[in-house]
DOTORRO-279903 format. One record per residue (C-alpha): residue number from 1; residue in three letters; chain; z, y, x. Coordinates in steps of 0.05 Angstrom, whole numbers, plus 32768, in hexadecimal, padded with zeros to 4 digits. Each point is the difference from the previous one (the first is absolute). Layout:
N
vextor  mivo  domar  zz  yy  xx
NUM  ALA  A  Z  Y  X .
...
This chain:
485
vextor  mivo  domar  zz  yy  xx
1  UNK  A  8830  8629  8B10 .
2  UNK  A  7FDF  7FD2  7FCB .
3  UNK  A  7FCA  7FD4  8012 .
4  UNK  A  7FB9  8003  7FF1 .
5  UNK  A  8007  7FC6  7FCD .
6  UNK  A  803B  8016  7FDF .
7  UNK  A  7FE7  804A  7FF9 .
8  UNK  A  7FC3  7FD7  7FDF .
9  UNK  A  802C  7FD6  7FD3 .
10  UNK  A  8026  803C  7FEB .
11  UNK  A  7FC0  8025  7FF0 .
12  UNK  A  7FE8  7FC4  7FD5 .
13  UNK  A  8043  7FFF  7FDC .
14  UNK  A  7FFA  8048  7FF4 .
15  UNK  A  7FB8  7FF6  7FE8 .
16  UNK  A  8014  7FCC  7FD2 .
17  UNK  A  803D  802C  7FE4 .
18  UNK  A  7FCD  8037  7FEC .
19  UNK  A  7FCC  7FD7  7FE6 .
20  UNK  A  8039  7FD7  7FD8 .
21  UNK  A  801A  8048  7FEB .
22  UNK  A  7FB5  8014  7FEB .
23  UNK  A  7FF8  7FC9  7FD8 .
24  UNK  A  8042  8007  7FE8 .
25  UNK  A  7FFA  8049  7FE3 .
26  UNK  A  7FB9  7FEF  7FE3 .
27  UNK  A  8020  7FCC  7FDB .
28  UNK  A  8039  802B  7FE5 .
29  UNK  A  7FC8  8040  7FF8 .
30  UNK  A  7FE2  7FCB  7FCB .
31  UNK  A  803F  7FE9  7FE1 .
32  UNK  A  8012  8048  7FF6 .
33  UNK  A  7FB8  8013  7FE8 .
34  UNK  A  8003  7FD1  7FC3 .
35  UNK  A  804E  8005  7FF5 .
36  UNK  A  7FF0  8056  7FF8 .
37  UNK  A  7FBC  7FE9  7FDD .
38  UNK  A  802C  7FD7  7FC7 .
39  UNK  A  8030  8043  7FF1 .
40  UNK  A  7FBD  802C  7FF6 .
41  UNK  A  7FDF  7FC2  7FD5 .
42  UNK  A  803F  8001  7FD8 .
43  UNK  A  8004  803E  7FED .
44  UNK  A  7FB6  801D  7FF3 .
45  UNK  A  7FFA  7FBD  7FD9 .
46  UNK  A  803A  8013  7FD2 .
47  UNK  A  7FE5  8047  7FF4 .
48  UNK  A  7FBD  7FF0  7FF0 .
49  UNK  A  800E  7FC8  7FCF .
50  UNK  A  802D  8033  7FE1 .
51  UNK  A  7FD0  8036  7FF9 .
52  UNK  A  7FCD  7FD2  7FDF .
53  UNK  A  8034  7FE3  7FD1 .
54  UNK  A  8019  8046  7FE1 .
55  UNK  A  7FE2  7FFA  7FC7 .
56  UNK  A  8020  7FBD  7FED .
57  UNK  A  8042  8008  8018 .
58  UNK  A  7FFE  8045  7FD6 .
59  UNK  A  7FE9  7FD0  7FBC .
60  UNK  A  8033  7FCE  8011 .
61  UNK  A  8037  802E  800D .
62  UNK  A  7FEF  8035  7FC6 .
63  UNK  A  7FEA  8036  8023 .
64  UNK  A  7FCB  802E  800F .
65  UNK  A  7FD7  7FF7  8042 .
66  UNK  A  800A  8040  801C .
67  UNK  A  804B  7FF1  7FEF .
68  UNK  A  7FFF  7FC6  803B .
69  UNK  A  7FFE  8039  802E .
70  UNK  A  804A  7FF9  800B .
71  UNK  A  7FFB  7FBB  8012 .
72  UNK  A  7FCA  801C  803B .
73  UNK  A  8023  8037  8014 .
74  UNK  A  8047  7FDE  8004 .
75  UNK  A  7FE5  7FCC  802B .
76  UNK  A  7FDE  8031  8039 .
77  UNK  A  803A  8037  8002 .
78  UNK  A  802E  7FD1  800D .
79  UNK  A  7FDF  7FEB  803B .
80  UNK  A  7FF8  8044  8014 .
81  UNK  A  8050  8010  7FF8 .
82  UNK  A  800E  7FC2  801F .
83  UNK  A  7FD0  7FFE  803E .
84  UNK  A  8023  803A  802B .
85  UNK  A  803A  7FC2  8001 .
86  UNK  A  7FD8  7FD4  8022 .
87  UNK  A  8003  8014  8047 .
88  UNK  A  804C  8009  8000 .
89  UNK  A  8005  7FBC  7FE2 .
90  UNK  A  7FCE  7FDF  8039 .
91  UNK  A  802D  8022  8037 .
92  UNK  A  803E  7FE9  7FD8 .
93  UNK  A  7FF1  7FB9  7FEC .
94  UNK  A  7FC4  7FEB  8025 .
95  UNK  A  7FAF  7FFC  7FEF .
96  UNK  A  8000  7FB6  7FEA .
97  UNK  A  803E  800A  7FCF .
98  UNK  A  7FF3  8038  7FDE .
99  UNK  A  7FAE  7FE1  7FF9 .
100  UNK  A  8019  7FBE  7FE1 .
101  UNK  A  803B  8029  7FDB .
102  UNK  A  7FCA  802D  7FE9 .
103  UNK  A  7FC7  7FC6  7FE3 .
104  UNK  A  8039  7FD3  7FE4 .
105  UNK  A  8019  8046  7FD4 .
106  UNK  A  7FAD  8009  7FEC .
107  UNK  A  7FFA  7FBB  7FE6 .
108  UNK  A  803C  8005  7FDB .
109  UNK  A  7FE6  8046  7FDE .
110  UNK  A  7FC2  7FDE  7FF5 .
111  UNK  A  8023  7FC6  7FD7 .
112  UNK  A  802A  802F  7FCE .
113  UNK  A  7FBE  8026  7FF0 .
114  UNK  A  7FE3  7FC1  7FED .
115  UNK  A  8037  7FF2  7FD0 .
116  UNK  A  800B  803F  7FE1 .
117  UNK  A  7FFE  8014  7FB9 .
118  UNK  A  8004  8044  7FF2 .
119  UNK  A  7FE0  803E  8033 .
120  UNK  A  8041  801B  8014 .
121  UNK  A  8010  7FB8  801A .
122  UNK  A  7FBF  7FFC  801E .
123  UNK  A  800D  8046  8021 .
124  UNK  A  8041  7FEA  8024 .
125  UNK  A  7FE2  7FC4  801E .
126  UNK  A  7FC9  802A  801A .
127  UNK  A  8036  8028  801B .
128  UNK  A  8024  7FC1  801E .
129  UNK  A  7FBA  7FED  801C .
130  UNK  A  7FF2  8048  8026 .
131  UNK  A  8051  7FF0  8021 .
132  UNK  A  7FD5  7FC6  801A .
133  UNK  A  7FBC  801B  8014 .
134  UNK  A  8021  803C  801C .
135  UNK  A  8007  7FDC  8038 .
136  UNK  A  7FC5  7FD4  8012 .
137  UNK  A  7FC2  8036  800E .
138  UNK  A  802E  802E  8033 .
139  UNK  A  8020  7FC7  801E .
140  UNK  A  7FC1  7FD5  8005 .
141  UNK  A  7FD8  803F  8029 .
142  UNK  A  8042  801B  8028 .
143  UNK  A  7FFE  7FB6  801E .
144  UNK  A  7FB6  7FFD  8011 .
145  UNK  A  8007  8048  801E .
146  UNK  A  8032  7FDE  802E .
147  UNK  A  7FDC  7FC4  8009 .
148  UNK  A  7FB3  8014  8006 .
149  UNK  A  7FE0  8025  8036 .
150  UNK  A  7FF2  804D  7FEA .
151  UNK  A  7FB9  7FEC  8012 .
152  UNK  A  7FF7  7FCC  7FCE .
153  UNK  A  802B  8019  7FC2 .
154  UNK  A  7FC9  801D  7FDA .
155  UNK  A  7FE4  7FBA  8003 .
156  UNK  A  8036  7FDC  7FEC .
157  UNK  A  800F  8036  7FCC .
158  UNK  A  7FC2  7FED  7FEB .
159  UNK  A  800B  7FB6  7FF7 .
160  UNK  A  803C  7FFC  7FE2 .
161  UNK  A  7FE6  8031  7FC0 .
162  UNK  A  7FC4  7FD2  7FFA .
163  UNK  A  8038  7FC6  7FF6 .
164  UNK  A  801F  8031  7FCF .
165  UNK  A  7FC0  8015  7FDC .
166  UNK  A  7FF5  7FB7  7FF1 .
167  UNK  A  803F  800C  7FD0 .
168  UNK  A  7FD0  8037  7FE8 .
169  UNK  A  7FCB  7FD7  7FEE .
170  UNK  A  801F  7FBD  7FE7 .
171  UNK  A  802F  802F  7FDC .
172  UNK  A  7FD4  8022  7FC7 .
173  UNK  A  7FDD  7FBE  7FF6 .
174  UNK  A  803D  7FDC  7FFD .
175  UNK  A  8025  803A  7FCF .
176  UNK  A  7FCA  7FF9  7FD1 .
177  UNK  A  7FF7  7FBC  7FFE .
178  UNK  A  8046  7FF7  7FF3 .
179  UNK  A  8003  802C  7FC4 .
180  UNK  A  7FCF  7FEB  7FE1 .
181  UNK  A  8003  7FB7  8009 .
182  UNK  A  804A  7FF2  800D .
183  UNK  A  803E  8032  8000 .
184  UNK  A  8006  8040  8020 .
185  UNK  A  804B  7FEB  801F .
186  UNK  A  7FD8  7FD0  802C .
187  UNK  A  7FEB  8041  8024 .
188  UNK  A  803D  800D  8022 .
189  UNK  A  800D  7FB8  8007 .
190  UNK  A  7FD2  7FEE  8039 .
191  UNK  A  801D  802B  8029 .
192  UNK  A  803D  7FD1  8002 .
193  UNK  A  7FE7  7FC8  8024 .
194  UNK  A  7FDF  8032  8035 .
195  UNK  A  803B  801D  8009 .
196  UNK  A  801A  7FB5  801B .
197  UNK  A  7FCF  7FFD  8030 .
198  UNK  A  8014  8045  801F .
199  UNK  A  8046  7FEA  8003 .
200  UNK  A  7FE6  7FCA  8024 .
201  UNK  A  7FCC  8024  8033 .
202  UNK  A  8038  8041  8008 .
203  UNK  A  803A  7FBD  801B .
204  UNK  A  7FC7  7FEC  8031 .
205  UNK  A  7FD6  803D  801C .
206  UNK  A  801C  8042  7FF3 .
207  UNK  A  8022  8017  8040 .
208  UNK  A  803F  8026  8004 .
209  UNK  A  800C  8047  8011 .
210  UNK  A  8041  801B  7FF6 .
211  UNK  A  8024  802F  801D .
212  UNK  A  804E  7FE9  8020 .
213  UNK  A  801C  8042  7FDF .
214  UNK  A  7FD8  801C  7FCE .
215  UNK  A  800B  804C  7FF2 .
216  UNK  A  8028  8018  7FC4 .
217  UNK  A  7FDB  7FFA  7FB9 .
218  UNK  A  7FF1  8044  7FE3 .
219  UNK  A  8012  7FEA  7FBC .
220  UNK  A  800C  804B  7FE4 .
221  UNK  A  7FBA  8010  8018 .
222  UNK  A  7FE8  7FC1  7FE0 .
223  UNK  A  801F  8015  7FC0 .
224  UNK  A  7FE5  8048  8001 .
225  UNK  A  7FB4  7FE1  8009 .
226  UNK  A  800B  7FC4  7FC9 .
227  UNK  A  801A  8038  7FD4 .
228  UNK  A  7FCD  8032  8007 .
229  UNK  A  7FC5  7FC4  7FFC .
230  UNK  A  801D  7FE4  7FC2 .
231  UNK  A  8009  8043  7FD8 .
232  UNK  A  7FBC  8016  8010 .
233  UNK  A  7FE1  7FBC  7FE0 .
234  UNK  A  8030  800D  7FC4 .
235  UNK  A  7FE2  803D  7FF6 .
236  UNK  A  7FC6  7FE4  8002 .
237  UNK  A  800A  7FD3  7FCE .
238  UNK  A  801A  8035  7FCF .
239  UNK  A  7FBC  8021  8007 .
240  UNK  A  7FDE  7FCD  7FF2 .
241  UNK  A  8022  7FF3  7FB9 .
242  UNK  A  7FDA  8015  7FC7 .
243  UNK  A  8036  803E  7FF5 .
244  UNK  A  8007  801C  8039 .
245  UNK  A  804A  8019  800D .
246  UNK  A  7FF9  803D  802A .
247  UNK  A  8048  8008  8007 .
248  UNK  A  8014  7FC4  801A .
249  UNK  A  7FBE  7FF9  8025 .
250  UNK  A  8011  803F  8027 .
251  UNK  A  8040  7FF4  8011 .
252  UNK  A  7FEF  7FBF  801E .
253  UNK  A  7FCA  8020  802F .
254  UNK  A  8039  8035  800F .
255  UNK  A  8035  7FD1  8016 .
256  UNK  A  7FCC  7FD5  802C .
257  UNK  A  7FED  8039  8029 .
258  UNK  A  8049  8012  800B .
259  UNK  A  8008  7FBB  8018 .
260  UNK  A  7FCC  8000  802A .
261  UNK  A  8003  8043  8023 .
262  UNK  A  804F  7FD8  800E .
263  UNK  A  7FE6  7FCA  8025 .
264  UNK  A  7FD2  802B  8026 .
265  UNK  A  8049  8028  8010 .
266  UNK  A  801A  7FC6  8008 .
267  UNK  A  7FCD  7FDD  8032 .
268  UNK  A  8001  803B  8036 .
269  UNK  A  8049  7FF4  800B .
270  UNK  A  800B  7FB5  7FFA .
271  UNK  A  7FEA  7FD8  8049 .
272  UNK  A  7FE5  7FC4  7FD9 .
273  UNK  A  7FE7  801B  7FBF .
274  UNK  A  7FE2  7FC8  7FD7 .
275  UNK  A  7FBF  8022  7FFF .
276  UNK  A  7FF1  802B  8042 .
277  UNK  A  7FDD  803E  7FE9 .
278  UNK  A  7FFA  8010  8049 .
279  UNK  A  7FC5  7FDA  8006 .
280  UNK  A  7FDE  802C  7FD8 .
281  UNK  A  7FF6  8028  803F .
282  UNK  A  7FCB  7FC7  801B .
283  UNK  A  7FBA  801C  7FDD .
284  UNK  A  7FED  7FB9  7FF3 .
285  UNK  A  803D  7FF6  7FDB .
286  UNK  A  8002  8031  7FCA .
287  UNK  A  7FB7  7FFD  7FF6 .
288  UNK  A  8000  7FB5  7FFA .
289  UNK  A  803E  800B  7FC9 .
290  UNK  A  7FEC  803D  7FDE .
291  UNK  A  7FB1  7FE3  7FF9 .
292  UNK  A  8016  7FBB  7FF1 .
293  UNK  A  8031  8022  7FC7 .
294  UNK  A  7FC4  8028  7FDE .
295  UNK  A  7FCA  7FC8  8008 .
296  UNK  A  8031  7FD1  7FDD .
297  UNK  A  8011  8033  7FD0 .
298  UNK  A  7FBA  8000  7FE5 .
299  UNK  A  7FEC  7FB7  8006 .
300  UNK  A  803D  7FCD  7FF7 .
301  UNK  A  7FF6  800B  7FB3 .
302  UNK  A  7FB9  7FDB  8005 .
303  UNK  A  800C  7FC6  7FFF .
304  UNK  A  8031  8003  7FB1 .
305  UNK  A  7FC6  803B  7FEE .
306  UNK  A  7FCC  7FCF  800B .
307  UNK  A  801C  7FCB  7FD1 .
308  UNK  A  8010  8029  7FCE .
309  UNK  A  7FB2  8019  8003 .
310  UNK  A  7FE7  7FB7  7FFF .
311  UNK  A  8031  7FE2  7FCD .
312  UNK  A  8015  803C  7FD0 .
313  UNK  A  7FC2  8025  8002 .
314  UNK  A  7FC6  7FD1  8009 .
315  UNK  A  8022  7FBD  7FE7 .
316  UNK  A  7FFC  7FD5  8033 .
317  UNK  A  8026  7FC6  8006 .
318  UNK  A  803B  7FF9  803D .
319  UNK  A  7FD7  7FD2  801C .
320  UNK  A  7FC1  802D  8003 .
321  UNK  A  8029  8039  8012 .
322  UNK  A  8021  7FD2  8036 .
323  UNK  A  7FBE  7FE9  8023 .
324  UNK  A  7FF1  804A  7FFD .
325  UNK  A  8036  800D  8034 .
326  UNK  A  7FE9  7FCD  802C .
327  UNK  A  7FBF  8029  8022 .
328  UNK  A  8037  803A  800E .
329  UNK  A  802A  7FCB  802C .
330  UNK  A  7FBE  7FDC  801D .
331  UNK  A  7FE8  804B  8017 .
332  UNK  A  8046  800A  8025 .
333  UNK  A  7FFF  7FC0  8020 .
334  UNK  A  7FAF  800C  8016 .
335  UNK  A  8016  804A  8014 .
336  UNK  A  8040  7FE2  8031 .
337  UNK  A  7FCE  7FE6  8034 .
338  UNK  A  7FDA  8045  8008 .
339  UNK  A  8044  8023  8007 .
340  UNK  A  800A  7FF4  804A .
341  UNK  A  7FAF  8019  801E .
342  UNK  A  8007  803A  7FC8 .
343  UNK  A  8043  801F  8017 .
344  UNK  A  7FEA  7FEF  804A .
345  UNK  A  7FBC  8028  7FF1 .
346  UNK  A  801A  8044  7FD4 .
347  UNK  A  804B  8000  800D .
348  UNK  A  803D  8005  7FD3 .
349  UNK  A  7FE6  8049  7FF0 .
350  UNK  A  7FB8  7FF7  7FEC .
351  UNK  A  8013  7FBF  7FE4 .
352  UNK  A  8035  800F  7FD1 .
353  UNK  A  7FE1  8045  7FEB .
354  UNK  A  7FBA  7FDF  7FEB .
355  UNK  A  801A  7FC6  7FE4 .
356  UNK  A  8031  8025  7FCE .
357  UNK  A  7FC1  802E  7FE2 .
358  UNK  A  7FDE  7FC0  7FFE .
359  UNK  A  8039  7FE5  7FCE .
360  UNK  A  7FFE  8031  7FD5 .
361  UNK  A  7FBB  8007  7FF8 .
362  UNK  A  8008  7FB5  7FE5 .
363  UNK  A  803A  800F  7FDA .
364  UNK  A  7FDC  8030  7FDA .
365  UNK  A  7FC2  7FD7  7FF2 .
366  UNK  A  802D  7FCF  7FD8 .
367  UNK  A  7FF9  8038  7FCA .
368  UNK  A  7FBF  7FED  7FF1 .
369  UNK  A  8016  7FBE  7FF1 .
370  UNK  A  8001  7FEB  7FB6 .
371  UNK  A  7FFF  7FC7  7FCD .
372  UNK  A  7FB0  7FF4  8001 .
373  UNK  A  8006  8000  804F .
374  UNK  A  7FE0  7FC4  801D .
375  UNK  A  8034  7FD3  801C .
376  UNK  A  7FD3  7FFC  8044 .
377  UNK  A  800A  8046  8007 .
378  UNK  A  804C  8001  7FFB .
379  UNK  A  7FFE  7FCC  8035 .
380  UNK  A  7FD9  8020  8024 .
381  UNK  A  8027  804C  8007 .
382  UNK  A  8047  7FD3  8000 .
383  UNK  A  7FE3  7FD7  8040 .
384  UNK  A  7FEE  803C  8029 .
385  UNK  A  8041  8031  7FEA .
386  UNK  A  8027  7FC5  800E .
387  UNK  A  7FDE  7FFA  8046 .
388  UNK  A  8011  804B  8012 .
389  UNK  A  803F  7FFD  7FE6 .
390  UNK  A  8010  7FC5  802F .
391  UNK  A  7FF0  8026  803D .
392  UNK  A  8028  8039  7FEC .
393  UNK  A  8045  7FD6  7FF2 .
394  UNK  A  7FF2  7FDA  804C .
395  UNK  A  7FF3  8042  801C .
396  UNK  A  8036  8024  7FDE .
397  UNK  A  8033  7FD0  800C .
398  UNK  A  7FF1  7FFF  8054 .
399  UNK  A  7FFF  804F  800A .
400  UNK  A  804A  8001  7FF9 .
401  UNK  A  8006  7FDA  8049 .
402  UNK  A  7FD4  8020  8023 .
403  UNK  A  802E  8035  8026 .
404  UNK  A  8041  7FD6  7FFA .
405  UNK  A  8027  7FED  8036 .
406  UNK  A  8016  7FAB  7FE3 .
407  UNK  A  8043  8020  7FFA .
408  UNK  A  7FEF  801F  7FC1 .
409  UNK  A  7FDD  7FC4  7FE9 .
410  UNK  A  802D  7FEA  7FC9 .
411  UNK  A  8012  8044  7FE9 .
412  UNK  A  7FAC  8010  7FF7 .
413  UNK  A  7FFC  7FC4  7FDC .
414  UNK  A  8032  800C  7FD7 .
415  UNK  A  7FE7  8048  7FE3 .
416  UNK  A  7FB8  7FEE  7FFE .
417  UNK  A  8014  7FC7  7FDC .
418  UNK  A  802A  802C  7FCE .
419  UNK  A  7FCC  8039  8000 .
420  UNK  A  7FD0  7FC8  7FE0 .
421  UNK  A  802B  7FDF  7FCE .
422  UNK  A  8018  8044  7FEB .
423  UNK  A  7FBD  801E  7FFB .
424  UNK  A  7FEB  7FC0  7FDA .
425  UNK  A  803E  8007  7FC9 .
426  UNK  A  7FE8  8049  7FF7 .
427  UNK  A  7FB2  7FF8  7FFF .
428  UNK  A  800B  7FBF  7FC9 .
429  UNK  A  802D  8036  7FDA .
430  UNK  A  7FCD  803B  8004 .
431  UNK  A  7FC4  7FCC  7FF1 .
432  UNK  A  802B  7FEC  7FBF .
433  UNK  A  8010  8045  7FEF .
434  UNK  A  7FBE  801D  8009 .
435  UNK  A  7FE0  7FCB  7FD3 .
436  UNK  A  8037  800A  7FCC .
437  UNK  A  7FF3  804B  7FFF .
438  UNK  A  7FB4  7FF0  7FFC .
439  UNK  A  8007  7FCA  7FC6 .
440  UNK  A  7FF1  8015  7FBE .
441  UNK  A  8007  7FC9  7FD4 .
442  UNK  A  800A  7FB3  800A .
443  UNK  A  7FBA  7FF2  7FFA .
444  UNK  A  7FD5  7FD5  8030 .
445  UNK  A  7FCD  804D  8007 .
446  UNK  A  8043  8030  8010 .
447  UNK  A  8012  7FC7  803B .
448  UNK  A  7FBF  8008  801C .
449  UNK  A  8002  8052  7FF9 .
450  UNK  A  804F  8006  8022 .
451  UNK  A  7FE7  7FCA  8032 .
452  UNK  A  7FBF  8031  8015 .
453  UNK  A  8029  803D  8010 .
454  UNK  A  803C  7FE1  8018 .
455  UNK  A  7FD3  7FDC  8042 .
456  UNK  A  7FDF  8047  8008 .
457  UNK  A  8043  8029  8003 .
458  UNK  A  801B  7FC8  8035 .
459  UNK  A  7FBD  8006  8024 .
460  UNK  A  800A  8047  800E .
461  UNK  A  804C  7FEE  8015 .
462  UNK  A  7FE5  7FCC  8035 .
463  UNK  A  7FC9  8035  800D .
464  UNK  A  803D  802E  8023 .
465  UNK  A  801E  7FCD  8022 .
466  UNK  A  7FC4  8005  8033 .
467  UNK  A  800C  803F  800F .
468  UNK  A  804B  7FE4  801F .
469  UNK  A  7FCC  7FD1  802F .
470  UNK  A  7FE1  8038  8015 .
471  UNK  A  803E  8023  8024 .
472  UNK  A  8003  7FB5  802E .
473  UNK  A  7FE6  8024  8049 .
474  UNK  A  7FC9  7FE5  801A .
475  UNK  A  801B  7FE6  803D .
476  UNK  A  8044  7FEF  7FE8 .
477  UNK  A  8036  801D  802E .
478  UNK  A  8046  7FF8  7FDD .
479  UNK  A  803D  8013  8023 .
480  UNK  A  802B  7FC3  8008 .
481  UNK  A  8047  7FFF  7FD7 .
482  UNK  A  803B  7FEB  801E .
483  UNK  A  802F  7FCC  7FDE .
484  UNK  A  8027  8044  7FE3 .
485  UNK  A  7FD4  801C  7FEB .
């Protein structure tokens, strides 16, 4: 039997162990925190200097603004074809691997859009660029679902977008200042050297999960989904040309609903399907994909809609148009610390259902916006839609996790992830189609007109994507799935 003093000494090693451990994850929880923050800076950065930039890279390149759609859309549906890779590829190769592999690929993108010269160049580096980005957002939150406490996720979820709506802010100041003072290419260029210091932080903090066998790929489900994704944005895009070929149009739509219903097929009799409709089964789930699909649908075109208002139809400067994006971003950021007491207070249900009205109530006060507008007032309506819209990304982006088990961590990750990029590549398209259908003429007046209707037809989209947040229960009791499922 141990003796009073050595039972001691081994408690105080054992103390010392833990609080050496303690301090030991709160270091890494920090490390990990800004590593994850970097990715989100990198990437909102790049897409808001590029929507406040359309107009020049459209001069410079020859083209029409609404044109630069397809250097948008390319950019966001490959990250949603790509993303349903990502958790195969963490179990396969590791966390901090695929990360660096993943920001070293995003920096590269970046660096060939910089240097190209004609829009179909410029399209394939956006392309090369999704490869890379497809990776950092799922990635980044499957490892601080494994890392954080449940209890504190919403926080942290919290924290990290605030690092990444920085990128928001800086970026449309930045975009505009660029074009107008030195060269749009420089743009895509800062996000070179950012992408070093990720390199850097993802060697040091990022922690490794991996599994020792990872299950098979499901690479003909994979191609089933990246097919049907990409003909549906093709189709898109052939609606959105001036003459519209029905034909081809049609048979586009056609062939992506046969792929489609293939993968669904397909996923019910494949163990590892690389996107696991059987979560689907989990209320939370399905109403945090299908609501987060329609509230994108009517509000990721915005932010391209919103330039073209301020430059095209009330000829403002990129600069001016750039520090008009800025009171969206400081609203998010200002809404971020209310998230936590609001969701505590109302719940997902009330939350989510309120908070989507309240969206496109503001969506559709943006059609009283016009040329003679006092600047005050744009700041003004973009400041507090840009607040509400923050809380319902944060809130949007947690429901998903609510009734998982942290087995299905990755794979929920993984499809909210792609449910938001692809719900992005389609709203931008239906934003650009909708204001081409609208536009009569080339004027600075028709711009204005198309822009007016366009934000109230999307207002009435977002409007029915509360009624989705209203089919949350009350009291949330979601069966649990098991890993077959």
């Amino acid at each position: 039997m141990p003796s009073p003093s050595a039972a001691s000494s081994a408690a105080a090693a054992t103390a010392v162990a833990d609080a050496a451990a303690t301090l030991s994850s709160r270091e890494g929880y920090g490390g990990l925190i800004w590593l994850v923050s970097a990715a989100f800076f990198m990437q909102s950065l790049d897409s808001t200097i590029v929507n406040t930039a359309v107009p020049a890279i459209a001069s410079a390149l020859n083209e029409s603004p609404l044109n630069m759609r397809s250097a948008l859309t390319s950019y966001v549906l490959t990250l949603a074809i790509l993303i349903p890779a990502s958790p195969w590829l963490c179990d396969r190769f590791g966390t901090r691997r695929v990360f660096g592999v993943a920001i070293s690929v995003f920096a590269l993108g970046s660096l060939l859009c910089g240097i190209s010269q004609t829009l179909p160049e410029l399209v394939m580096a956006r392309v090369l660029q999704g490869c890379g980005g497809a990776a950092l957002m799922p990635v980044g939150r499957y490892v601080l679902v494994r890392t954080i406490d449940k209890r504190d996720f919403v926080q942290v979820m919290s924290t990290v977008a605030t690092f990444g709506l920085l990128g928001s802010v800086l970026g449309p100041l930045l975009g505009g200042a660029l074009v107008e003072y030195t060269n749009w290419r420089l743009i895509f260029l800062l996000n070179v050297p950012v992408g070093v210091v990720g390199v850097w932080l993802n060697l040091h903090e990022m922690p490794e999960y991996r599994l020792d066998t990872a299950n098979r790929f499901d690479l003909f489900g994979f191609l089933l989904f990246a097919a049907s994704s990409a003909l549906l944005l093709a189709a898109s895009e052939f609606a959105a040309d001036e003459t519209i070929r029905w034909g081809v149009m049609g048979a586009l739509v056609l062939l992506a609903i046969f792929f489609g219903a293939a993968y669904v097929w397909h996923s019910r009799r494949t163990v590892h399907p690389v996107a696991d409709l059987g979560l689907l089964r989990v209320r939370s789930v399905w109403v945090a994909l299908s609501g987060n699909l329609l509230t994108r649908l009517g509000v990721s075109g915005m932010f391209l809609l919103i330039v073209l208002f301020l430059q095209v139809g009330c000829g403002w400067s990129p600069l001016m148009a750039g520090l008009m994006m800025v009171p969206q971003a400081l609203g998010s950021i200002s809404a971020k610390w209310l998230v936590n007491r609001t969701l505590i207070r109302l719940g997902y249900r009330r939350l989510l259902f309120g908070n989507t009205l309240i969206v496109a109530v503001l969506l559709a006060m943006f059609a009283l916006l016009g040329p003679h507008t006092p600047m005050v007032l744009i700041a003004l309506l973009m400041f507090v839609y840009g607040g509400f819209m923050g809380m319902q990304y944060t809130v949007m982006n947690t429901l998903i996790y609510t009734d998982l088990d942290i087995e299905h961590a990755s794979m929920a990750s993984s499809m909210a992830s792609t449910t938001q990029y692809l719900s992005m590549s389609f709203g931008i398209a239906l934003a650009t189609i909708l204001m081409q259908t609208l536009l009569h003429g080339q004027d600075s007046g028709a711009y204005v007109v198309a822009f007016r209707w366009t934000v109230i037809v999307l207002a009435v989209i977002t409007a029915i994507a509360s009624r989705v947040f209203a089919r949350l229960e009350k009291i949330p009791k979601a069966p649990r799935v098991s890993s077959t499922a």
